[in-house]
C-alpha positions in Angstrom: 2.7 1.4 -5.5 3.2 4.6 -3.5 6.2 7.1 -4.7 7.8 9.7 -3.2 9.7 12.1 -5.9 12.5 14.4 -4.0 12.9 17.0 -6.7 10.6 19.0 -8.8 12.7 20.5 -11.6 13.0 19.9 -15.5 13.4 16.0 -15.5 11.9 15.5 -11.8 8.4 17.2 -13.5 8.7 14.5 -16.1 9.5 12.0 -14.0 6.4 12.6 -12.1 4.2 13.6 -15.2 5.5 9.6 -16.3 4.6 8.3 -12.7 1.2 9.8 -13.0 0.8 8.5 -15.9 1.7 4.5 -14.7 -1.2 2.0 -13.9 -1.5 1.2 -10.3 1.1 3.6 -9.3 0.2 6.6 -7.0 2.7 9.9 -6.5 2.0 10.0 -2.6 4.6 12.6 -1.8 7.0 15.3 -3.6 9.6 17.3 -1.9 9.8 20.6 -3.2 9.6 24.2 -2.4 8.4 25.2 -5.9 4.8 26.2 -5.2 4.1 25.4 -9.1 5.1 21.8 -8.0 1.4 22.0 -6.6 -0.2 22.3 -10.3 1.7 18.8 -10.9 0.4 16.4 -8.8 -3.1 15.2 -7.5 -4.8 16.4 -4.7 -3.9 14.0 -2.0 -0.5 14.2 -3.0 1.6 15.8 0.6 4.0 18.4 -1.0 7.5 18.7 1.8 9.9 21.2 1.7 12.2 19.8 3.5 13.2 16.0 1.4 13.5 14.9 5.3 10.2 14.8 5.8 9.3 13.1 2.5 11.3 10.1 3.9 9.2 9.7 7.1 6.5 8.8 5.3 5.5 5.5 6.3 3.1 4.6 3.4 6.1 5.1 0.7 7.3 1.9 -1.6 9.8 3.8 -3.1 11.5 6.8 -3.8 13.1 8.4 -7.0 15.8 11.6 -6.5 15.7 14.2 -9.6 17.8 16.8 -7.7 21.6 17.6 -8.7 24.4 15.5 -8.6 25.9 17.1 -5.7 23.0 16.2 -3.3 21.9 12.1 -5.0 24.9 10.4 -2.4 22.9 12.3 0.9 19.6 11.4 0.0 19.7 7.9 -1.4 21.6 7.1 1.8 19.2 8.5 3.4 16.3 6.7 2.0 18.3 3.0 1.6 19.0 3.8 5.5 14.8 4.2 6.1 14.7 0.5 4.3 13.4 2.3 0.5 14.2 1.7 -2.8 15.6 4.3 -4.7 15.4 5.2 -8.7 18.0 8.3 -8.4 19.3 10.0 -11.7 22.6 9.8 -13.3 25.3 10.6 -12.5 24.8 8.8 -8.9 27.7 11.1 -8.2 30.9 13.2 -9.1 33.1 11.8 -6.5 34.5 8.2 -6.6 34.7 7.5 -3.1 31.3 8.6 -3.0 30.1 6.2 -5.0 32.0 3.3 -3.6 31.0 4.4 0.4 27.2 4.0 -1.1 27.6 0.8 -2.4 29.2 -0.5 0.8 26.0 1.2 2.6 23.7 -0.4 0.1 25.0 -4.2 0.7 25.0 -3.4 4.3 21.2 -2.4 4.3 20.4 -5.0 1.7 18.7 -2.1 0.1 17.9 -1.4 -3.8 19.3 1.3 -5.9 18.8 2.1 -9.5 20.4 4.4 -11.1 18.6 6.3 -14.4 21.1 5.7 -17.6 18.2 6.1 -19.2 19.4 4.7 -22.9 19.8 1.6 -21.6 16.1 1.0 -21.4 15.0 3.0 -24.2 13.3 -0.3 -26.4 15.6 0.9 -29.5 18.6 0.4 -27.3 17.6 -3.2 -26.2 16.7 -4.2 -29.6 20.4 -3.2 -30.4 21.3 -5.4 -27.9 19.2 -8.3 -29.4 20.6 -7.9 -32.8 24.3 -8.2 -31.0 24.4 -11.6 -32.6 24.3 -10.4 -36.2 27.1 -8.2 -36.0 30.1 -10.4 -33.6 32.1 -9.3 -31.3 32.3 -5.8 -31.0 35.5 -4.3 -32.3 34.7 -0.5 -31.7 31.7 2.2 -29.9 31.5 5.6 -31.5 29.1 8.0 -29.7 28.3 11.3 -30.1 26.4 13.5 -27.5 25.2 16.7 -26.7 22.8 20.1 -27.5 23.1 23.8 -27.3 23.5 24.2 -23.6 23.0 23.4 -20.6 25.6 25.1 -19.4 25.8 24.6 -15.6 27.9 26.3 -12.9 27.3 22.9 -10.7 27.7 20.0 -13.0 30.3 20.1 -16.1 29.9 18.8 -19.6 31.9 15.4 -18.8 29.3 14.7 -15.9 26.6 16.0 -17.4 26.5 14.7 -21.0 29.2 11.8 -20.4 27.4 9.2 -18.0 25.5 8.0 -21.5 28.6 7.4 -23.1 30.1 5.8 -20.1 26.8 3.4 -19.6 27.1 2.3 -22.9 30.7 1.3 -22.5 29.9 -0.4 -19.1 27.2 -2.4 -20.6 28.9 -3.4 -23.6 32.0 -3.7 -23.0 32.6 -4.0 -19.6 33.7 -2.3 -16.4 37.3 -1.4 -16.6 39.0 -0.5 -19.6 42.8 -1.1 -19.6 43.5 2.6 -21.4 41.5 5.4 -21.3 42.2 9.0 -23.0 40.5 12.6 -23.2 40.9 15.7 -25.1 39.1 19.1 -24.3 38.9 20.4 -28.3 37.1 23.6 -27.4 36.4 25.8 -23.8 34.7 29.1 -23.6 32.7 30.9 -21.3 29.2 30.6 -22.2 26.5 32.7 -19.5 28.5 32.5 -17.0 29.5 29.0 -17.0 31.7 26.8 -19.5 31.0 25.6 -22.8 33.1 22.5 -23.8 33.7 19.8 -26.4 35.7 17.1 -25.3 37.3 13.6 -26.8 36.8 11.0 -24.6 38.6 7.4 -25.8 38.8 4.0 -23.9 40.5 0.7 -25.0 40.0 -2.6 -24.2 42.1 -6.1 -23.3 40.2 -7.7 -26.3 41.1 -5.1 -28.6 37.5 -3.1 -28.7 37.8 0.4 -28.3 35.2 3.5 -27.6 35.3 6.9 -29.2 33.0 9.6 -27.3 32.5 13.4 -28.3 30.5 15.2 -26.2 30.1 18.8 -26.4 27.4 21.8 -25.0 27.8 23.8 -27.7 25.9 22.2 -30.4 23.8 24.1 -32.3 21.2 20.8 -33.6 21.3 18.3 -30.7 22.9 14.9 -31.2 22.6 11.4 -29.6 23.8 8.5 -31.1 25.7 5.1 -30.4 27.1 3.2 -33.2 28.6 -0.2 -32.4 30.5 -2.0 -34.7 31.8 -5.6 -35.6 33.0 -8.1 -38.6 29.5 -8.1 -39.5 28.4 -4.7 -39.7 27.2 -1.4 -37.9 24.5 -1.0 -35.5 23.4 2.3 -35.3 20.8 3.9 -32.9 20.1 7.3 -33.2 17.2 8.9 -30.5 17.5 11.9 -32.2 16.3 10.3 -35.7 12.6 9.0 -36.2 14.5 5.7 -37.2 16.0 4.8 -33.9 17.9 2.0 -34.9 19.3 0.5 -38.2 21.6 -2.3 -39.2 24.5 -0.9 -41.6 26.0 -4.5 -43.3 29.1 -2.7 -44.8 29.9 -1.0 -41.7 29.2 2.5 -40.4 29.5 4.6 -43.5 27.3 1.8 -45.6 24.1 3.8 -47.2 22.5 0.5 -47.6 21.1 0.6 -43.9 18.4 -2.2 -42.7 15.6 -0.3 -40.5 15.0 -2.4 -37.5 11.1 -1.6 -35.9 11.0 -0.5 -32.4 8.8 0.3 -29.6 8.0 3.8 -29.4 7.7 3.6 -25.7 9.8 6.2 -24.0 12.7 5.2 -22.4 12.0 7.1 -18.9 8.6 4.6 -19.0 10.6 2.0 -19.5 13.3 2.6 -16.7 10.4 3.7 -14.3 8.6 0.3 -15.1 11.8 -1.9 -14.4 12.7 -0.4 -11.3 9.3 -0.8 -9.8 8.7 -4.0 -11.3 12.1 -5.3 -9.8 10.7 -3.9 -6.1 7.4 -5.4 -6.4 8.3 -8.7 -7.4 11.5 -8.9 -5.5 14.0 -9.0 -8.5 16.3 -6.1 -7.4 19.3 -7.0 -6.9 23.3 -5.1 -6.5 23.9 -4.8 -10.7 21.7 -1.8 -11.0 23.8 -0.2 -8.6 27.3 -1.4 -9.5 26.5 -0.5 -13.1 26.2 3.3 -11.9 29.4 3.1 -10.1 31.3 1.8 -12.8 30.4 5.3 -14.7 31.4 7.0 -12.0 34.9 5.3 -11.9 35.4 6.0 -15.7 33.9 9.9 -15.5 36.3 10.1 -12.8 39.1 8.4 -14.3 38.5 10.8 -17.2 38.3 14.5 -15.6 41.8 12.9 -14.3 43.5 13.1 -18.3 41.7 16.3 -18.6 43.5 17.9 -15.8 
């Protein structure tokens, strides 16, 4: 499959460096005006600087945008509207309507769109999901996210670090929480931009409930989700080498059950999915619906904080 890659910074280098890396995939085209972009792909690989032009490429199967938020809406119309599929990273937006006037484009177009939570395919993640079963029905999430930095002038700490939390309580527990509530615990300027820690809480018709802390100020880097039932904790970590245990006596129970994973990386596993589901002919509107669903509780959050 041939792949075009708008974007050439931090995670759009790994996302190519993971393409490249893919049997029977080819990086065709990039658009970038980073001449180092150069060093990152193979020879035949046609380097744009104008995204544009990446999208008149006739020989492209798909396309993946790794640029910021602010720009994901424009392109992946763009490239739905020239009939490609489109892997575009989280968050698909910041605006709401945004997000709702793509999905309406999408359907129209009968076009594919995946958006990159990428914990959701991260194999530790999955096998949580497996191992749902063992635990009942889930009475409460507890995540905790986020490192020293980034801090960005463009994207804020609740978009940047809060679409994982967000996917997690889309996939789990469904799209629309009944109550939702958010605290800002700390804000100071940090290089020029903002540093935060914020409290991020949703509630549920059946009673389930998430708790979400999120902060850029961290001085060791945290990601985990713990999901809990009548039958014990689930807990992965993709900061620990043990990516996922099974806590019987609930989340504070030392007695934790490791639970083997792959070790694949979760970008090779969202990569993989999203170009399996285009070859085969699998895609369908829930990859995309999922992303707006974030985008409504993000959005529905920054409200409480104002």
């Amino acid at each position: 499959m041939r792949v075009g890659v708008i974007g050439a910074g931090r995670w759009g280098r790994n996302i190519i460096r993971t393409l490249r890396g893919m049997s029977g995939v080819e990086v065709s085209c990039v658009a970038s005006r980073n001449p180092a972009t150069r060093d990152l792909v193979d020879a035949g690989c046609v380097i744009e600087h104008d995204w544009r032009s990446l999208l008149r490429h006739r020989e492209l199967d798909a396309v993946v945008v790794a640029t910021p938020p602010a720009m994901h809406v424009e392109m992946t119309a763009e490239a739905v509207s020239a009939g490609l599929p489109v892997f575009v990273e989280k968050p698909l937006t910041c605006d709401m309507r945004e997000a709702e006037r793509l999905f309406d484009l999408v359907a129209e177009k009968g076009g594919y769109v995946l958006v990159d939570h990428v914990h959701l395919f991260s194999p530790a993640y999955r096998a949580l999901r497996a191992r749902l079963p063992a635990i009942g029905s889930i009475t409460r999430l507890r995540v905790d996210a986020g490192a020293w930095g980034p801090f960005r002038t463009d994207t804020p700490v609740l978009w940047d670090w809060g679409p994982h939390g967000a996917a997690f309580c889309v996939d789990l527990l469904g799209p629309r929480p009944h109550a939702l509530g958010a605290e800002r615990i700390e804000r100071r300027s940090v290089d020029g931009a903002w540093g935060e820690t914020l409290v991020l809480h949703a509630e549920y018709a059946n009673g389930a409930a998430a708790d979400i802390r999120l902060s850029n100020m961290l001085r060791q880097k945290s990601r985990s989700l713990c999901v809990e039932g009548p039958g014990g904790t689930l807990v992965y970590d993709d900061c620990s080498a043990q990516k996922l245990t099974y806590r019987p006596g609930g989340p504070d129970d030392t007695a934790a059950e490791a639970i083997a994973v792959s070790a694949e990386p979760a970008l090779d596993c969202a990569l993989s999915q999203f170009l399996g589901n285009v070859s085969t002919g699998a895609a369908g509107p829930d990859d995309l619906r999922l992303g707006v669903e974030v985008v409504r509780m993000l959005d529905a959050w920054e409200a409480r904080l104002r």
